[in-house]
N, C-alpha and C positions, 0 to 999 in steps of 0.2 A: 326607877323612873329617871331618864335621863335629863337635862337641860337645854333647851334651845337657845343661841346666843347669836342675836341679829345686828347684821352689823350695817353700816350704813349704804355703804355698797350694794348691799342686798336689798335693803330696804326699797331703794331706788329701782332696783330691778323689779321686785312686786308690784312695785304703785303701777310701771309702766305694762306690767303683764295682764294685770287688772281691771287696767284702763282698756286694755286690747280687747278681756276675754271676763266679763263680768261675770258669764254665766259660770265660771268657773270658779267662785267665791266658797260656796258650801264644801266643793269638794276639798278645796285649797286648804281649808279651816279646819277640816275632819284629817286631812292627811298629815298636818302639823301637832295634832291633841294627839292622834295614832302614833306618831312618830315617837313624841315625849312620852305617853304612857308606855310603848311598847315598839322599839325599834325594829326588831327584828318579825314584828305580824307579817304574816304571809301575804296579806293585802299590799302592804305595801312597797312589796316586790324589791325588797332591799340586795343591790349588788353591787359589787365592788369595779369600778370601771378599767381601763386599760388602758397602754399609749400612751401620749405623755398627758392626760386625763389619772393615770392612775394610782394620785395619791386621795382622791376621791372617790366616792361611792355614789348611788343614786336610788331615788326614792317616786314611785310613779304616783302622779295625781289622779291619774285615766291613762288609756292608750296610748293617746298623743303627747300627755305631757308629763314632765317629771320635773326634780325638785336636785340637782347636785350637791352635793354636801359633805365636810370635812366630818368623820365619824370616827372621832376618838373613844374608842370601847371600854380601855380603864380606865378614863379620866369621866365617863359618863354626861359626854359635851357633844351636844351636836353644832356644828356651824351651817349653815345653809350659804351658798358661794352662787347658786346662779339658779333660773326655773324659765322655762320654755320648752319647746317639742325639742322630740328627740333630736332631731339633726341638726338646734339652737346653739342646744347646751352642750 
């Protein structure tokens, strides 16, 4: 089980995604339990990104939207850094 570690940055970044895209709550919520239970579920399309994006990884909410994130594997730490449609983030 990994850890999720929120930071305020992010935080910030939520409230205002949320505000944007309410209906997108349950999925948000399921996609963060899935992540910490089990990073690597096929659902949630875990990939490592490219560019100068690519010391992060990313994690889809739905089609349109994903979740970027620092994914330290043996440290067993997720950080979450940013969440919006793809072309956002």
């Amino acid at each position: 089980m990994a850890e999720i570690i929120y930071t305020d940055s992010y935080l910030r970044r939520v409230k205002k995604f949320i505000k944007k895209h309410p209906e997108l709550i349950s999925q948000y919520e399921k996609t963060l339990k899935l992540l910490e239970m089990n990073p690597t579920h096929p659902s949630l399309r875990l990939h490592k990104l490219s560019g100068k994006l690519s010391e992060l990884h990313s994690v889809s909410i739905n089609i349109s939207y994903r979740i970027s994130v620092y994914f330290l594997i043996n440290e067993d730490k997720i950080i979450p850094v940013d969440i919006g449609s793809h072309d956002e983030v």
